[in-house]
C-alpha positions in Angstrom: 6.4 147.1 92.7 7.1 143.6 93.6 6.9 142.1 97.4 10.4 140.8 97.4 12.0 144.5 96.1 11.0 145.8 99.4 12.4 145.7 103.0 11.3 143.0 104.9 9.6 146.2 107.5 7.5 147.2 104.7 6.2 144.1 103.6 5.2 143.3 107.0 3.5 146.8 107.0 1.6 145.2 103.7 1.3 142.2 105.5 -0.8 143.8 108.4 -2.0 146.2 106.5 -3.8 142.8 104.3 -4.8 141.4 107.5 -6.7 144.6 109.2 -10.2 143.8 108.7 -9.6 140.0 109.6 -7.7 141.1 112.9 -11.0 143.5 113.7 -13.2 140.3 113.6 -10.4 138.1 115.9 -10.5 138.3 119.5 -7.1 136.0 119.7 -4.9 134.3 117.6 -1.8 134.0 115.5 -0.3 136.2 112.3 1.8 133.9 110.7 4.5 135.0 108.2 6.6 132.8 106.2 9.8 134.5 105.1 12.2 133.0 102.5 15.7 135.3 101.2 14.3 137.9 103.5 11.0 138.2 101.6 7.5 137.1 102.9 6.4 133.8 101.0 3.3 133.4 102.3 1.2 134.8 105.5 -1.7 134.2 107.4 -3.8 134.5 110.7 -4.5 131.6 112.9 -8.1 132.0 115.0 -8.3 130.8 118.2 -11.1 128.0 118.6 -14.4 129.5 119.0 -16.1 128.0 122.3 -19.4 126.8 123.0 -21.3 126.0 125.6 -24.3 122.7 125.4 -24.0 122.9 122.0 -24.3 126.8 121.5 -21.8 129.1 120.4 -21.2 132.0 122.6 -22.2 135.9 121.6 -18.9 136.5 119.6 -17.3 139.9 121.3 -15.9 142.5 119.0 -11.9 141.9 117.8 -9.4 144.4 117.8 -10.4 148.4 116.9 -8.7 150.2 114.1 -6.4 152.1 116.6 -5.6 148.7 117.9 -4.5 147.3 114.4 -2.6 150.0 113.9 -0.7 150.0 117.3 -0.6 146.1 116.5 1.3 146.9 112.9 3.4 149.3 114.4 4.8 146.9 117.0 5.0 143.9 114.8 7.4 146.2 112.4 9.5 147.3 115.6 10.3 143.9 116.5 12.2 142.7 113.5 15.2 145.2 115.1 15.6 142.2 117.4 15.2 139.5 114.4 19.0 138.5 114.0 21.4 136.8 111.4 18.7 134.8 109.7 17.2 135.0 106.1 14.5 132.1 106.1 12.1 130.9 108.9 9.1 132.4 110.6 7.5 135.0 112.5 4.5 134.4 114.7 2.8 137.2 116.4 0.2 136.0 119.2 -2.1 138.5 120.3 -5.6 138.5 122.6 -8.0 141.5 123.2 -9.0 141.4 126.9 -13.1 141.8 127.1 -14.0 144.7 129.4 -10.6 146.5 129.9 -10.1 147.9 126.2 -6.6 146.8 125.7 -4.8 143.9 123.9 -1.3 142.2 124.8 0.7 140.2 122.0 3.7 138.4 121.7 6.5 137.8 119.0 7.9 134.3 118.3 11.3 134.3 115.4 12.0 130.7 114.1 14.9 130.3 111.7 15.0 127.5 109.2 18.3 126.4 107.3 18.1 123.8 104.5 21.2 121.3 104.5 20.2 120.4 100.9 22.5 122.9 99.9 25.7 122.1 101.6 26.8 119.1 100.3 29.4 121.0 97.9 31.0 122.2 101.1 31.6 118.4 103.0 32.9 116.1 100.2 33.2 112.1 100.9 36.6 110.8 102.0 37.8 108.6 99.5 37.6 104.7 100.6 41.7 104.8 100.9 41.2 107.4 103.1 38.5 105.4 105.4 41.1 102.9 105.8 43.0 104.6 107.3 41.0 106.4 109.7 39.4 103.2 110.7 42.2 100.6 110.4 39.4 97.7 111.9 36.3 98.7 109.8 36.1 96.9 106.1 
């Protein structure tokens, strides 16, 4: 079955489903998705910068747990209901595990893209009679 044959709920499901051993490794970041004609083009996770401290890189803490991704997935897939009237564009989920208290918080950002490329059947050029005489003063 091809990615783009599917609802756009289920290849975000695949999407996270891809993702789940690289969101177990993050402790914050981005999922990107890419959608084009309401079918995911491309998709990644953005890491947040790893800190250091004189030089040394601190004792990396442990990402997301598997009922975490899950939970994660789930949500991600509930918030396209409020993903309106748009085909192309992008979804960004940011998330963060907070250390110490076992839970995670995460966000959802929509962008919609339009190309103008495409319209210029729809606004034709007035002839140069027609200029004329909308701007009597301009040759």
């Amino acid at each position: 079955m091809e990615l783009e044959s599917m609802s756009l709920a289920r290849q975000v499901d695949f999407v996270f489903r891809q993702l789940e051993e690289e969101l177990m490794n993050a402790i914050a970041g981005t999922v990107c998705i890419h959608i084009r004609n309401n079918a995911v083009g491309k998709f990644g996770m953005r890491h947040n910068p790893l800190e250091t401290r004189n030089g040394q890189f601190e004792k990396l803490s442990s990402g997301m747990t598997a009922k975490q991704v899950q939970d994660f997935r789930k949500m991600a897939i509930e918030g396209l209901k409020y993903r309106r009237n748009w085909t192309h564009g992008e979804i960004m989920y940011d998330f963060a595990v907070k250390q110490g208290a076992g839970s995670w918080s995460a966000s959802v950002c929509y962008e919609s893209n339009y190309n103008t490329s495409n319209w210029s059947y729809r606004y034709k050029q007035p002839r140069q009679s027609n200029l004329r005489e909308l701007y009597p003063g301009a040759e």
